[in-house]
Backbone as XML, in Angstrom:
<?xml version="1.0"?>
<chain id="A" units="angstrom">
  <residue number="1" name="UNK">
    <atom name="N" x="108.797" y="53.576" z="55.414"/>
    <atom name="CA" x="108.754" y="55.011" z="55.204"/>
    <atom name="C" x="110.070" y="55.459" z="54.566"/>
  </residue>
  <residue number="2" name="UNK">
    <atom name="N" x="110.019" y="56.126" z="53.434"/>
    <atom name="CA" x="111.081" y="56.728" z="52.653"/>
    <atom name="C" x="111.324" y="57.549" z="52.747"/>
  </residue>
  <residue number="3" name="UNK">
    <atom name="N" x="112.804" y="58.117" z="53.187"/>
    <atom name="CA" x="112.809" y="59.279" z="53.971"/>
    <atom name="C" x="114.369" y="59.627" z="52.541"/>
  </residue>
  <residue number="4" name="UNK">
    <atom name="N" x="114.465" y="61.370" z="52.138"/>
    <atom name="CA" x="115.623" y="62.014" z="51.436"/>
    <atom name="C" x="117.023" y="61.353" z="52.355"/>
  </residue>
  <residue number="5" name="UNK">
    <atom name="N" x="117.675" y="60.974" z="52.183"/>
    <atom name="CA" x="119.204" y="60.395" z="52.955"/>
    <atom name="C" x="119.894" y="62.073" z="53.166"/>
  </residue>
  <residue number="6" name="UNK">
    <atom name="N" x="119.919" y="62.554" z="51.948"/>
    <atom name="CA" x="120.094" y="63.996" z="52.434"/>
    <atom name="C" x="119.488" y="64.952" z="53.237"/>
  </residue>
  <residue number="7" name="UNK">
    <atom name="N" x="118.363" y="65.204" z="53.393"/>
    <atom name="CA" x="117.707" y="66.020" z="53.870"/>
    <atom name="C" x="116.533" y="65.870" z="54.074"/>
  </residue>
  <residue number="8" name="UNK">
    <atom name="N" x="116.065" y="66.036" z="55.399"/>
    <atom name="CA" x="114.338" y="65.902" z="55.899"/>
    <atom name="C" x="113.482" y="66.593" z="55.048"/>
  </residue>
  <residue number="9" name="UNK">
    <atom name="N" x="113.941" y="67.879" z="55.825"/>
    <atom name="CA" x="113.156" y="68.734" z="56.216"/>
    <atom name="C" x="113.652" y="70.156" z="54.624"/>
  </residue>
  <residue number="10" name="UNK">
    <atom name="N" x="113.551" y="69.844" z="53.615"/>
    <atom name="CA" x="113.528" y="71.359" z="52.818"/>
    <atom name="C" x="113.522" y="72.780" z="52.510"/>
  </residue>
  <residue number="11" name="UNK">
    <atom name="N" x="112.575" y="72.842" z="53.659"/>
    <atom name="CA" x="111.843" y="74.128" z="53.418"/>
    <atom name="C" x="112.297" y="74.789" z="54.825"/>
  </residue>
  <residue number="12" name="UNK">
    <atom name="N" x="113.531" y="75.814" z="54.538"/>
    <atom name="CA" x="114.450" y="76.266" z="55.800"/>
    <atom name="C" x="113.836" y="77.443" z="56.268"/>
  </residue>
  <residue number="13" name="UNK">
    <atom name="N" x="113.128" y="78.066" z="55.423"/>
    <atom name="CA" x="112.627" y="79.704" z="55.758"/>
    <atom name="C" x="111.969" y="79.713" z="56.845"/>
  </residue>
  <residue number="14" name="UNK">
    <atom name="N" x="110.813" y="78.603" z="57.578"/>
    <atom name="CA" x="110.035" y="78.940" z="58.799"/>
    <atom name="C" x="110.953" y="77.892" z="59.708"/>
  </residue>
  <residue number="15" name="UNK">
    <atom name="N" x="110.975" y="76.457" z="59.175"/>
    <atom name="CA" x="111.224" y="75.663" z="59.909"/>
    <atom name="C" x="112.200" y="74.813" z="60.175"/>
  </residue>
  <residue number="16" name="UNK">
    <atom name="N" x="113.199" y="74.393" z="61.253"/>
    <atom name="CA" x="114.882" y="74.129" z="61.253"/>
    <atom name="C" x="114.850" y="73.305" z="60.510"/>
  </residue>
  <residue number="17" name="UNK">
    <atom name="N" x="116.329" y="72.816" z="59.828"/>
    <atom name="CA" x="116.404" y="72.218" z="59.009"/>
    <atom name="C" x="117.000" y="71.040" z="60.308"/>
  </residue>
  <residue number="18" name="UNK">
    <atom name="N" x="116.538" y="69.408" z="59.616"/>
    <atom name="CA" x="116.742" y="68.538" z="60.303"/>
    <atom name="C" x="118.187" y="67.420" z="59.142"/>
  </residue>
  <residue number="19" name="UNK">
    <atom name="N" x="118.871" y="67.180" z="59.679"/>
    <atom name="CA" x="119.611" y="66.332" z="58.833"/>
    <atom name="C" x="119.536" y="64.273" z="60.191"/>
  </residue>
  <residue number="20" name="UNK">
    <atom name="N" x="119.503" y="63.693" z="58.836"/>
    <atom name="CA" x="119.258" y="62.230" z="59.611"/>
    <atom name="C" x="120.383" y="61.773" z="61.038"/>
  </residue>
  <residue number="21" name="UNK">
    <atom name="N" x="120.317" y="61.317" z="61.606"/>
    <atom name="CA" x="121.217" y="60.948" z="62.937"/>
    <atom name="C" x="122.292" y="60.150" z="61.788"/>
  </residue>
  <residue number="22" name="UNK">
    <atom name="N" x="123.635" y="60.836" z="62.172"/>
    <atom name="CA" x="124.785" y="60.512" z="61.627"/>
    <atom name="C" x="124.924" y="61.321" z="60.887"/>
  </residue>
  <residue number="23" name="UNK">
    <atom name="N" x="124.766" y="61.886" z="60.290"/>
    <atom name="CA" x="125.062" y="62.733" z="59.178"/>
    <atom name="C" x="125.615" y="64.676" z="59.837"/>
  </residue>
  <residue number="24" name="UNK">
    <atom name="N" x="126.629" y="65.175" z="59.162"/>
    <atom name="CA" x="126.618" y="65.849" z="59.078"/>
    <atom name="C" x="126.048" y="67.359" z="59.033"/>
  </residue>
  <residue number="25" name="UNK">
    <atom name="N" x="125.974" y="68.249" z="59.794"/>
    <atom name="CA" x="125.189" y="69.594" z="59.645"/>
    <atom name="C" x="125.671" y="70.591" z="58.900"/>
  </residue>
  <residue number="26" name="UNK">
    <atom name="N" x="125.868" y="70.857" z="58.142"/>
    <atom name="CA" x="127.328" y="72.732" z="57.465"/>
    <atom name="C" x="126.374" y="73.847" z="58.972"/>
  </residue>
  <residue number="27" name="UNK">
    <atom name="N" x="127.948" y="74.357" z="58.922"/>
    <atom name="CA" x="127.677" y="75.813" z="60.147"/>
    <atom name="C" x="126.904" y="76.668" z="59.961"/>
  </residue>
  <residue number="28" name="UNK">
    <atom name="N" x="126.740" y="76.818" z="58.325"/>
    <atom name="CA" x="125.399" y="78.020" z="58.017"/>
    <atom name="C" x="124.219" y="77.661" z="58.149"/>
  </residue>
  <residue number="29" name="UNK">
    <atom name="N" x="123.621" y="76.555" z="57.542"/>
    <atom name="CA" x="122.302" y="75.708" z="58.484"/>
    <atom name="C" x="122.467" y="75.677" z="60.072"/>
  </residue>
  <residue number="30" name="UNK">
    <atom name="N" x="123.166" y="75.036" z="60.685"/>
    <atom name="CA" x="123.003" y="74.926" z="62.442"/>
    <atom name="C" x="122.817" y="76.786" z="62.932"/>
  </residue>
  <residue number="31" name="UNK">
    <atom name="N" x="123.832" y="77.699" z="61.922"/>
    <atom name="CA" x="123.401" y="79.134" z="62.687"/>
    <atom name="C" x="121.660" y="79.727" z="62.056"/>
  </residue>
  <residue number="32" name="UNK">
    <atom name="N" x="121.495" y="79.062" z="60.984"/>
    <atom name="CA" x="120.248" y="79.291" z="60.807"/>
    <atom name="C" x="119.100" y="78.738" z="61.665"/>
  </residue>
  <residue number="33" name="UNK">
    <atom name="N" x="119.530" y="77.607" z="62.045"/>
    <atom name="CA" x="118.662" y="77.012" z="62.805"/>
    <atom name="C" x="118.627" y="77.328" z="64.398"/>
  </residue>
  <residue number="34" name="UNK">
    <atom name="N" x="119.686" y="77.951" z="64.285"/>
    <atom name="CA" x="119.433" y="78.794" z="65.854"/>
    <atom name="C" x="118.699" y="80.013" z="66.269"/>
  </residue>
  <residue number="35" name="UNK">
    <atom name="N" x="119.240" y="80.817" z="65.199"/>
    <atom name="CA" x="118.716" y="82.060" z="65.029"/>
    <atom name="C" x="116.493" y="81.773" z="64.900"/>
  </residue>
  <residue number="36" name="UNK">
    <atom name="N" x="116.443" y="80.918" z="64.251"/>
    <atom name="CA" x="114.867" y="80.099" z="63.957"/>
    <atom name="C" x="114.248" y="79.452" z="65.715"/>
  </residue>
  <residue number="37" name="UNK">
    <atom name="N" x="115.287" y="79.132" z="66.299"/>
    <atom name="CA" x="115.459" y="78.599" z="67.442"/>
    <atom name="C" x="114.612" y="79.613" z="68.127"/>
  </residue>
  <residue number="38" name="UNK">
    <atom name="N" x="115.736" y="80.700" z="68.484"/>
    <atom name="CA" x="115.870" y="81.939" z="69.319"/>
    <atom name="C" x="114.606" y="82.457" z="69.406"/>
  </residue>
  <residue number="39" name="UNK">
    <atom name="N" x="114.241" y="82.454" z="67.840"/>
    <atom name="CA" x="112.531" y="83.376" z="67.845"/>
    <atom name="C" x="111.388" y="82.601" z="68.418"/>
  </residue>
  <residue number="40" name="UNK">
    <atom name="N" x="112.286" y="81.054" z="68.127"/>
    <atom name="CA" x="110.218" y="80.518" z="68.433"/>
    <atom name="C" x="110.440" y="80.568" z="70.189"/>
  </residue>
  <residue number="41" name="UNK">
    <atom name="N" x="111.279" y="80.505" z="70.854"/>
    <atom name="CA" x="111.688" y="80.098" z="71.995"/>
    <atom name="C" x="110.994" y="81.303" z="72.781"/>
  </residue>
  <residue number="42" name="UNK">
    <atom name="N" x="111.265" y="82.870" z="72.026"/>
    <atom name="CA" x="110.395" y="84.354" z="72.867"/>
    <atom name="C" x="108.811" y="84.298" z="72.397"/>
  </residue>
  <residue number="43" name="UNK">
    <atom name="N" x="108.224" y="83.314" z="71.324"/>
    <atom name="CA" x="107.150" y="83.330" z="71.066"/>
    <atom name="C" x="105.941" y="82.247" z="71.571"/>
  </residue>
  <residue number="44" name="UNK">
    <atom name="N" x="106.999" y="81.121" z="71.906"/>
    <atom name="CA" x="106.442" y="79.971" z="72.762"/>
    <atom name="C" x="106.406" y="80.495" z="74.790"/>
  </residue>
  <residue number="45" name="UNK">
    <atom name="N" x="106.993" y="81.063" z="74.897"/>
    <atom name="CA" x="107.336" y="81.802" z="76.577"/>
    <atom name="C" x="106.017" y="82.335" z="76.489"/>
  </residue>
  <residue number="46" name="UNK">
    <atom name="N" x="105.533" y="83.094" z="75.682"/>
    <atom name="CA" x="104.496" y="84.154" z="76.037"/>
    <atom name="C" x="103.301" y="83.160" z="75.575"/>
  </residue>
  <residue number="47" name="UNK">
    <atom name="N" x="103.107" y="82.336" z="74.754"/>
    <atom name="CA" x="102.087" y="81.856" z="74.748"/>
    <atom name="C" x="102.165" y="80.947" z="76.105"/>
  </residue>
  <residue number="48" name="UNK">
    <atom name="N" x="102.562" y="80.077" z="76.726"/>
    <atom name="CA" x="103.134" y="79.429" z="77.889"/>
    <atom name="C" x="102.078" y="80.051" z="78.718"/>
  </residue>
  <residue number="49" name="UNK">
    <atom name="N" x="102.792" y="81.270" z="79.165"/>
    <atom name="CA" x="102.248" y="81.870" z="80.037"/>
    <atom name="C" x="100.985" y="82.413" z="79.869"/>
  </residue>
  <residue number="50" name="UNK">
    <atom name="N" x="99.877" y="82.587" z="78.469"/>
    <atom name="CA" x="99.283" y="82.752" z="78.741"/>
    <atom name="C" x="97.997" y="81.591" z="78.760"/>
  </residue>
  <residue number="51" name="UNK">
    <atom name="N" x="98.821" y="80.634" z="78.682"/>
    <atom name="CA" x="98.361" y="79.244" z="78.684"/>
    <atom name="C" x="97.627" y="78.968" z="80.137"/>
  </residue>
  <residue number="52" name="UNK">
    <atom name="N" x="98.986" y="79.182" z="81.063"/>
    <atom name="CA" x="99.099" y="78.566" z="82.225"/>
    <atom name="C" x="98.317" y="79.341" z="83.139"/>
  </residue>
  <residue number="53" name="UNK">
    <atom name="N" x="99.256" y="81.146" z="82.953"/>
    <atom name="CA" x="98.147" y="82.294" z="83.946"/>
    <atom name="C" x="96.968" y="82.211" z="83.599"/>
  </residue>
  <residue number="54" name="UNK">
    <atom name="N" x="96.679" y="82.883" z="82.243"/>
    <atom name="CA" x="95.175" y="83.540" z="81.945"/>
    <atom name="C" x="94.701" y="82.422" z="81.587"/>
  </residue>
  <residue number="55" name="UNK">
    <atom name="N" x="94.781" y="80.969" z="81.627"/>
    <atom name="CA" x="93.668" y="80.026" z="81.340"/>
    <atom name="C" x="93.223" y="80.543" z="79.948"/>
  </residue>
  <residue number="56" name="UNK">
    <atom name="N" x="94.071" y="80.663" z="78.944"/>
    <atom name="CA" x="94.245" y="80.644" z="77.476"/>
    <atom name="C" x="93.763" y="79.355" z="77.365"/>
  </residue>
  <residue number="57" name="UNK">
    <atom name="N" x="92.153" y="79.344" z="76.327"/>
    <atom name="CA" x="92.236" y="77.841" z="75.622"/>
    <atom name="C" x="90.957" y="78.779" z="74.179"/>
  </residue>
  <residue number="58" name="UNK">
    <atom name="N" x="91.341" y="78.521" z="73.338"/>
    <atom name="CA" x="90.752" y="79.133" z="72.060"/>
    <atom name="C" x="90.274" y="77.631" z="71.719"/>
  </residue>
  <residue number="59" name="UNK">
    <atom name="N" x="88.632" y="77.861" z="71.916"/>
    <atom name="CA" x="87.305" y="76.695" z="71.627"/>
    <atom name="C" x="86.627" y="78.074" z="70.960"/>
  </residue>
  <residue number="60" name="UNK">
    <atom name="N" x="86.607" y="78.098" z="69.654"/>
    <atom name="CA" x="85.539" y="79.310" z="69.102"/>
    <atom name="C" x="85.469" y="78.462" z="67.757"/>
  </residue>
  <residue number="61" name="UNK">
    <atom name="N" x="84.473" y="78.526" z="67.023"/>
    <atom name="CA" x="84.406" y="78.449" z="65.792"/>
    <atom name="C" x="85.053" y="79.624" z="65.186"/>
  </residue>
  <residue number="62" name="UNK">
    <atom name="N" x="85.418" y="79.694" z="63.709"/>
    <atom name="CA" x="85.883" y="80.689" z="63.143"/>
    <atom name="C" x="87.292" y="81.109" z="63.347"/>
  </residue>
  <residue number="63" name="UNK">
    <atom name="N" x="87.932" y="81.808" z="62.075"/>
    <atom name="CA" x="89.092" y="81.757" z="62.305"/>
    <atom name="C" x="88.900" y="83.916" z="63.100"/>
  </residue>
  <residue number="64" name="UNK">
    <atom name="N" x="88.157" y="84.101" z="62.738"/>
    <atom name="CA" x="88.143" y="85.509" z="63.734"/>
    <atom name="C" x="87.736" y="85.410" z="64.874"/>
  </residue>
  <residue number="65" name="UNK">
    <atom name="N" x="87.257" y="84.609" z="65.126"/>
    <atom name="CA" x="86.770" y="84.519" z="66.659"/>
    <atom name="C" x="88.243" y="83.994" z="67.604"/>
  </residue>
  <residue number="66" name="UNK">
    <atom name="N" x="88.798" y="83.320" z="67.115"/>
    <atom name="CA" x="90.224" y="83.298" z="67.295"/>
    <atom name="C" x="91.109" y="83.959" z="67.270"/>
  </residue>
  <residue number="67" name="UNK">
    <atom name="N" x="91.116" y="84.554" z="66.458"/>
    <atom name="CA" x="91.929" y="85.710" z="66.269"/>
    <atom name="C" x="91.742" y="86.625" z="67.556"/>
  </residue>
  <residue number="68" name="UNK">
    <atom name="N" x="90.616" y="86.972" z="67.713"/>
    <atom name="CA" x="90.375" y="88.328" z="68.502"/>
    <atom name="C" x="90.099" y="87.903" z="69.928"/>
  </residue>
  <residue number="69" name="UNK">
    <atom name="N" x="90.439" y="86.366" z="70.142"/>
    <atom name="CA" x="90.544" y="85.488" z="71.681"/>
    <atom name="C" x="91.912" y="86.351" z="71.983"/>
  </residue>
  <residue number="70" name="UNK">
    <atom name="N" x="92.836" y="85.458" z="71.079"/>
    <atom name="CA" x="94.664" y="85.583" z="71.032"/>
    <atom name="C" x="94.446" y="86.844" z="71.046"/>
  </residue>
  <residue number="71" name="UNK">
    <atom name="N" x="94.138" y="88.047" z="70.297"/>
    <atom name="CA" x="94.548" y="89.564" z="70.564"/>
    <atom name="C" x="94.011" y="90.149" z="71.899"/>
  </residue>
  <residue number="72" name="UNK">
    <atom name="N" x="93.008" y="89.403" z="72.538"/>
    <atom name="CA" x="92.495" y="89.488" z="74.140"/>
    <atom name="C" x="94.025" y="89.445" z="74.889"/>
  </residue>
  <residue number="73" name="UNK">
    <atom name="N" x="93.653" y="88.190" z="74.615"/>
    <atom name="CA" x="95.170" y="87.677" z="75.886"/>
    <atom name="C" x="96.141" y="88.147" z="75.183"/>
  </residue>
  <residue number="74" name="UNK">
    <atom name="N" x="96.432" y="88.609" z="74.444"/>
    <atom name="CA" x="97.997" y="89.451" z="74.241"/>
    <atom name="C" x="98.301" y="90.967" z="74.608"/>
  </residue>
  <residue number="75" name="UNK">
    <atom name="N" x="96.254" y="91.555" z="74.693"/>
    <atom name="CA" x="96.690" y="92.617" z="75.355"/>
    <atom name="C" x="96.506" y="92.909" z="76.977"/>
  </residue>
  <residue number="76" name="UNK">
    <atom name="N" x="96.292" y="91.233" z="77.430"/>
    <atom name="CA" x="96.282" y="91.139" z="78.862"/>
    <atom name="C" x="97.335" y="91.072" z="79.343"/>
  </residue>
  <residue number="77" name="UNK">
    <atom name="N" x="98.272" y="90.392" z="78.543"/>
    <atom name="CA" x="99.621" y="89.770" z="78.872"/>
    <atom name="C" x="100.245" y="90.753" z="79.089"/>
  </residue>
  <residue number="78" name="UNK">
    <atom name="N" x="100.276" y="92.065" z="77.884"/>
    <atom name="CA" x="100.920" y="93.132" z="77.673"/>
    <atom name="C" x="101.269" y="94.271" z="79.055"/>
  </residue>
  <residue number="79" name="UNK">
    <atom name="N" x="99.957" y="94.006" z="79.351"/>
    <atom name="CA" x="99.360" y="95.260" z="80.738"/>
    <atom name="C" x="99.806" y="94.788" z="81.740"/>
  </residue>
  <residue number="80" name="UNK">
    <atom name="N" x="99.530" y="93.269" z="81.912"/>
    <atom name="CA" x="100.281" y="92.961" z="83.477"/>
    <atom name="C" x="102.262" y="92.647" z="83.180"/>
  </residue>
  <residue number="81" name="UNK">
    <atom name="N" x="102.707" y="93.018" z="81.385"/>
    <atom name="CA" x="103.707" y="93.080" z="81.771"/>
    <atom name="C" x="104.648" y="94.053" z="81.853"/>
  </residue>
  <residue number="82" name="UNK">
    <atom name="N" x="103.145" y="95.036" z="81.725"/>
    <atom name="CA" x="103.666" y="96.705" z="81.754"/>
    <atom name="C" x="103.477" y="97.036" z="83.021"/>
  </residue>
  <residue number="83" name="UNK">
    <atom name="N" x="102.614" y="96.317" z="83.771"/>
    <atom name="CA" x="102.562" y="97.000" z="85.004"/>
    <atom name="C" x="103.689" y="96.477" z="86.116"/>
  </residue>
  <residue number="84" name="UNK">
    <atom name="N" x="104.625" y="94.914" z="85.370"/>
    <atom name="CA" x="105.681" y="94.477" z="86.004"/>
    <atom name="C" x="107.159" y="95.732" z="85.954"/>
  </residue>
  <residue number="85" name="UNK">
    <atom name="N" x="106.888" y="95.925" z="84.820"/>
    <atom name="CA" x="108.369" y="96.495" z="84.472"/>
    <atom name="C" x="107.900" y="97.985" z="85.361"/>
  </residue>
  <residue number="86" name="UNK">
    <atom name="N" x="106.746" y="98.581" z="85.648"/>
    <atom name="CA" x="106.539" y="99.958" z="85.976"/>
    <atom name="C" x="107.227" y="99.396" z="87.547"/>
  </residue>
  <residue number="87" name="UNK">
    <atom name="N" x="106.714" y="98.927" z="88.273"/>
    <atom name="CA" x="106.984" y="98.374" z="89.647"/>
    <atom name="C" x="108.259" y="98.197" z="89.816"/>
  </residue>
  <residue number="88" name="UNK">
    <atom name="N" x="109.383" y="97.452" z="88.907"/>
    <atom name="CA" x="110.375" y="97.544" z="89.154"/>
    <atom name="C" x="111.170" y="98.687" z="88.784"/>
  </residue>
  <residue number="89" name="UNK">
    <atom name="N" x="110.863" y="99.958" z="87.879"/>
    <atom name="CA" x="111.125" y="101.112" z="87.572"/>
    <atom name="C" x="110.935" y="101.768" z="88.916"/>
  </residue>
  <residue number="90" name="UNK">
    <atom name="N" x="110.160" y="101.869" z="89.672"/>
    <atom name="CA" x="109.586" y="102.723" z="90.761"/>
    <atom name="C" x="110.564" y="102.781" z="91.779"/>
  </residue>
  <residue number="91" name="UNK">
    <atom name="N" x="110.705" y="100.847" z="92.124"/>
    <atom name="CA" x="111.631" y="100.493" z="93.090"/>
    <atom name="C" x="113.123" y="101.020" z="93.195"/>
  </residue>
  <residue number="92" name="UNK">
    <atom name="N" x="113.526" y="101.161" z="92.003"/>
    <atom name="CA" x="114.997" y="101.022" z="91.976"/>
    <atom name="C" x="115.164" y="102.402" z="91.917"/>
  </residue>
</chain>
């Protein structure tokens, strides 16, 4: 398998950039790749959870039938995490 000696991974806009073991990173890639980090890390949490709670599993044909599974459970997720933050508003 033939792999760039410079560079894996190209295409920096969605996905971190990977450089080979040994090699060097520059600071503006590693802060890019954090910042890329940061987002998938609040977008993977919520799918997680609605993995684990709501027994999230998208078996539909179609890419709308999917769609409008995921917009289910996102506005389930939403409510029980509106009704978290109301509860601790109340308390305090």
């Amino acid at each position: 398998m033939d792999r760039n000696p410079r560079l894996i991974i190209t295409d920096t806009r969605d996905i971190a950039a990977q450089y080979p073991d040994g090699q060097w990173m520059p600071q503006q890639t590693s802060r890019a790749n954090g910042r890329k980090s940061a987002v998938r890390s609040k977008v993977e949490h919520v799918f997680a959870q609605q993995k684990t709670r709501m027994g999230l599993m998208i078996r539909t044909i179609g890419l709308a039938r999917a769609r409008a599974a995921i917009t289910l459970a996102n506005i389930a997720c939403n409510m029980t995490r509106l009704r978290w933050l109301q509860s601790r508003t109340l308390s305090a």
